[in-house]
C-alpha positions as CSV (number, residue, x, y, z in Angstrom):
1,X,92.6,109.0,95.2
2,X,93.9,111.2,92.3
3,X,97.0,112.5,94.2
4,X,97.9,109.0,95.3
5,X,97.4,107.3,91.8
6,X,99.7,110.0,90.0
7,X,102.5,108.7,92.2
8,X,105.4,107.0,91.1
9,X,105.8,103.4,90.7
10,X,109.1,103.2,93.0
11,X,107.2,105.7,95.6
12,X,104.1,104.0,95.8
13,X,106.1,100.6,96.3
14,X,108.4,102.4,99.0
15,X,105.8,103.2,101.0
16,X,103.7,99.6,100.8
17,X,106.9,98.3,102.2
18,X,106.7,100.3,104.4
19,X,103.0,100.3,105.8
20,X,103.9,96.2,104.9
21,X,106.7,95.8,107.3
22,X,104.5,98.3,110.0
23,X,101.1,96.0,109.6
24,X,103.3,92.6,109.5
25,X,105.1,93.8,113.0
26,X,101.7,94.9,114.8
27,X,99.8,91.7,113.4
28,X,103.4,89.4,114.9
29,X,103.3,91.1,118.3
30,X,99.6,90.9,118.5
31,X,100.1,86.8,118.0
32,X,103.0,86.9,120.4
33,X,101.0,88.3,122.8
34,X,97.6,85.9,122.0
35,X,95.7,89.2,121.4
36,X,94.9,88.3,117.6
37,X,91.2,87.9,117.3
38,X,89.6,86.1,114.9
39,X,88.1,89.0,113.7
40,X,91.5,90.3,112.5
41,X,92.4,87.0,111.2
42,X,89.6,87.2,109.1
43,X,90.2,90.7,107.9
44,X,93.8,89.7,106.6
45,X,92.4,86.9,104.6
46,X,89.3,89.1,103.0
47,X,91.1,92.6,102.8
48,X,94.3,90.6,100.4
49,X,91.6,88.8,98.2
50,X,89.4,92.3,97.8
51,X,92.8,93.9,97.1
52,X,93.7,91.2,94.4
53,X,90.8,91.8,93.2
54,X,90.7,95.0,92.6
55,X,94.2,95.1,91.2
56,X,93.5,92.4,88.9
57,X,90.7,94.8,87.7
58,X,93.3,97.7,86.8
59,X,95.5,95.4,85.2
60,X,92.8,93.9,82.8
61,X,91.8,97.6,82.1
62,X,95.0,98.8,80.9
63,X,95.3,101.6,83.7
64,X,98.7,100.5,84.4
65,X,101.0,99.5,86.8
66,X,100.4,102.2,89.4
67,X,96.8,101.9,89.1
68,X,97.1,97.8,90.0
69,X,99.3,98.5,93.0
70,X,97.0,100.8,94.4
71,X,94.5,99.0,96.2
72,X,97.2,97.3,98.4
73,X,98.3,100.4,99.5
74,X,95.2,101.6,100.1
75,X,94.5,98.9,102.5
76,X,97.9,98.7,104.0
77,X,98.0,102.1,105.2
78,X,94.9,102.0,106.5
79,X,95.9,98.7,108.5
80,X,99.0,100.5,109.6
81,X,97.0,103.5,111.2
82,X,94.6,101.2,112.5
83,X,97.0,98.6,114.3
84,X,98.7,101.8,115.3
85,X,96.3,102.9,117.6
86,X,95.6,99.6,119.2
């Protein structure tokens, strides 16, 4: 996680957007489709309050902006390789 922490701000918020946007498209054309299970319902209820969370964590610890931002892009790339192979 070292290498991805000592990014900056504006890159770290380029590519949540990006693995955002990715997630969001897999997640609408799943719906569209009526292939969304519950399951993954449930995982994009738990996995945004885990990442709140956690950045609420980094914020109250003074680690900084970068450090609060992290855990959603943590999860959102994750999401984005994992939709990607469905």
């Amino acid at each position: 996680m070292s290498k991805r922490s000592s990014r900056s701000l504006p890159a770290m918020m380029t590519h949540l957007a990006l693995s955002s946007w990715e997630t969001i498209f897999h997640r609408s054309q799943m719906m569209a489709q009526g292939t969304l299970s519950i399951a993954e319902c449930q995982r994009m209820v738990m996995e945004k309050a885990a990442a709140a969370q956690a950045s609420t964590l980094a914020l109250m610890s003074g680690r900084g902006h970068a450090a609060a931002l992290a855990p959603y892009l943590v999860r959102s790339r994750a999401n984005a390789r994992r939709l990607r192979r469905k």
